[in-house]
C-alpha positions in Angstrom: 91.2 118.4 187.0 92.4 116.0 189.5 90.3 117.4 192.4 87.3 119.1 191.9 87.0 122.6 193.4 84.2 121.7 195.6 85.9 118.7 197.3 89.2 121.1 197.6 86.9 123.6 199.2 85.8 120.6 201.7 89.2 119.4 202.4 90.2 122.8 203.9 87.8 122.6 206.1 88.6 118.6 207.4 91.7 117.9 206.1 92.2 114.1 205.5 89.2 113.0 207.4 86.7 110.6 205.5 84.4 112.3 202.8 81.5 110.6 201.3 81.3 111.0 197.6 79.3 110.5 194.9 81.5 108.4 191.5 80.8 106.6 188.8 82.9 104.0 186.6 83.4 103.0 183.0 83.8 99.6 181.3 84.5 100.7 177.9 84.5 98.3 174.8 85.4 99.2 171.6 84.3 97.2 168.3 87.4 94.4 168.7 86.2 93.4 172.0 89.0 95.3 174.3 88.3 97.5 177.1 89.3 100.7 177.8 92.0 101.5 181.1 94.1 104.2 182.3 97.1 103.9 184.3 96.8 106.3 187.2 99.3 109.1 188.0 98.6 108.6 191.8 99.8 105.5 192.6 100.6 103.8 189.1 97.9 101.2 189.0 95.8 100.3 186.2 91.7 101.0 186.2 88.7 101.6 184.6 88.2 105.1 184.0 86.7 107.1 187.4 85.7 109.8 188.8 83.8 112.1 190.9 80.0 113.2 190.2 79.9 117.2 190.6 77.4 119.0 192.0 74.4 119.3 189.4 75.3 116.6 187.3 74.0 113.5 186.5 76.1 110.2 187.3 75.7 109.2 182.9 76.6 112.6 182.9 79.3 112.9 184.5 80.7 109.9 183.4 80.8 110.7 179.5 83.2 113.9 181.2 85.1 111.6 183.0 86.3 109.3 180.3 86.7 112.0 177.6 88.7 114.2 180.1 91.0 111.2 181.2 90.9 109.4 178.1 90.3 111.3 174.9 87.6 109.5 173.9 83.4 109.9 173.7 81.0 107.1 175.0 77.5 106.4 175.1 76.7 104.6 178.8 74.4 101.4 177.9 74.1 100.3 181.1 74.3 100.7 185.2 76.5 97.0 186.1 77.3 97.7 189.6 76.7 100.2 192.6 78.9 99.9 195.8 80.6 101.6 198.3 84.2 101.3 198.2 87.1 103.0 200.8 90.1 104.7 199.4 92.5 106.0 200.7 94.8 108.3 198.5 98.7 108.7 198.4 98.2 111.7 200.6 96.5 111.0 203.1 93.2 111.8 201.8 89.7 109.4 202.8 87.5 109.3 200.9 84.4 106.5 200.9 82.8 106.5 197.1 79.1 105.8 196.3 80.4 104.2 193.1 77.8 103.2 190.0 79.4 101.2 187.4 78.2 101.5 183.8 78.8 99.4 180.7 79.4 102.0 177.9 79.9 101.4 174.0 82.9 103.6 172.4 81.4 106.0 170.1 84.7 108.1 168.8 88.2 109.3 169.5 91.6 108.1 170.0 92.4 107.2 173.5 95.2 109.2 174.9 96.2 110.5 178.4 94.3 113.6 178.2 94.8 115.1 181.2 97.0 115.0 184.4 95.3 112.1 186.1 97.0 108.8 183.7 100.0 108.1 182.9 98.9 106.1 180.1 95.7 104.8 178.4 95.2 101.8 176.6 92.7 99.1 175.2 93.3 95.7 176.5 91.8 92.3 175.2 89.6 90.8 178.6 91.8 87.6 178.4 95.2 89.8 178.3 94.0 92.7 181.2 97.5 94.0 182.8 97.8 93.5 187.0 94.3 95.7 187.7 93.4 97.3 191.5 90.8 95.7 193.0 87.9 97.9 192.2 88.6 98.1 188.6 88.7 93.7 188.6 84.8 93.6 190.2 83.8 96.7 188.0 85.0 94.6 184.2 83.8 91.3 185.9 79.9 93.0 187.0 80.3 95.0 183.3 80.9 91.7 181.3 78.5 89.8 183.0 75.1 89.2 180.9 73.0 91.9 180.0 70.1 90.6 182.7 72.3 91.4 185.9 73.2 94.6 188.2 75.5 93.5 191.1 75.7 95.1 194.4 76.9 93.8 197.8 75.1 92.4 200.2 73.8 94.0 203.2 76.4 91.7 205.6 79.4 92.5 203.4 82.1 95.1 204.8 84.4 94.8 201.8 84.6 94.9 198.3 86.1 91.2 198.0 83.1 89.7 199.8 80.7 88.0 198.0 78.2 90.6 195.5 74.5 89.7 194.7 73.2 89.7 191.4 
């Protein structure tokens, strides 16, 4: 599902006004050392696997959904990499500002495929051969590959994702 029911239920009421929403993101990496990406059906760019936290769920939760819905495949999240706040701004129109938790997650089974409406296409990538990537899905691999010890966020002076993030 592309938008959850809730937010639709929200957008009726404000349209394309900002919405602040809860999302999580996976770094996926498979035995070889490759990560996991989708290309999305929005705007054609290539990402880490996202999405929105429903209602009731829990962000590890909802991110094991997230990437077997968009991708085909089942994870097990082994750690929180990142958590920042990121603007986007969809094709139509839409605001939305994401709470965003990035997670490092191991690739337990499956065959990654575009599994639902949301991809155009899927893949597994070597780090050193990653195709042209939107900005949030660059700082979500770089937080996600960095040692085991560090979480990143940004710092309290920062107003955009490309500013400096502490760790």
């Amino acid at each position: 599902m592309a938008v959850p029911e809730y937010v639709a239920r929200i957008r009726k009421l404000v349209g394309h006004d900002l919405l602040w929403l809860p999302s999580v993101s996976a770094v996926v990496c498979n035995d070889a050392g490759e990560l996991l990406l989708g290309q999305r059906a929005d705007d054609g760019r290539w990402s880490v696997v996202s999405g929105i936290v429903e209602p009731g769920e829990q962000p590890a939760e909802a991110l094991v959904r997230e990437v077997f819905e968009e991708t085909g495949v089942r994870v097990l999240p082994e750690r929180v990499t990142s958590i920042v706040a990121r603007p986007h701004t969809y094709p139509n129109g839409d605001q939305c500002q994401f709470l965003n938790i990035g997670f490092r997650c191991r690739l337990l089974d499956g065959v990654a495929r575009v599994n639902d409406d949301e991809s155009v296409a899927v893949g597994w990538f070597a780090p050193d051969r990653l195709p042209p990537l939107d900005e949030h899905g660059r700082i979500t691999i770089t937080h996600a590959l960095a040692p085991a010890t560090a979480a990143s966020w940004f710092a309290p002076d920062s107003s955009a994702l490309s500013r400096g993030a502490r760790t």
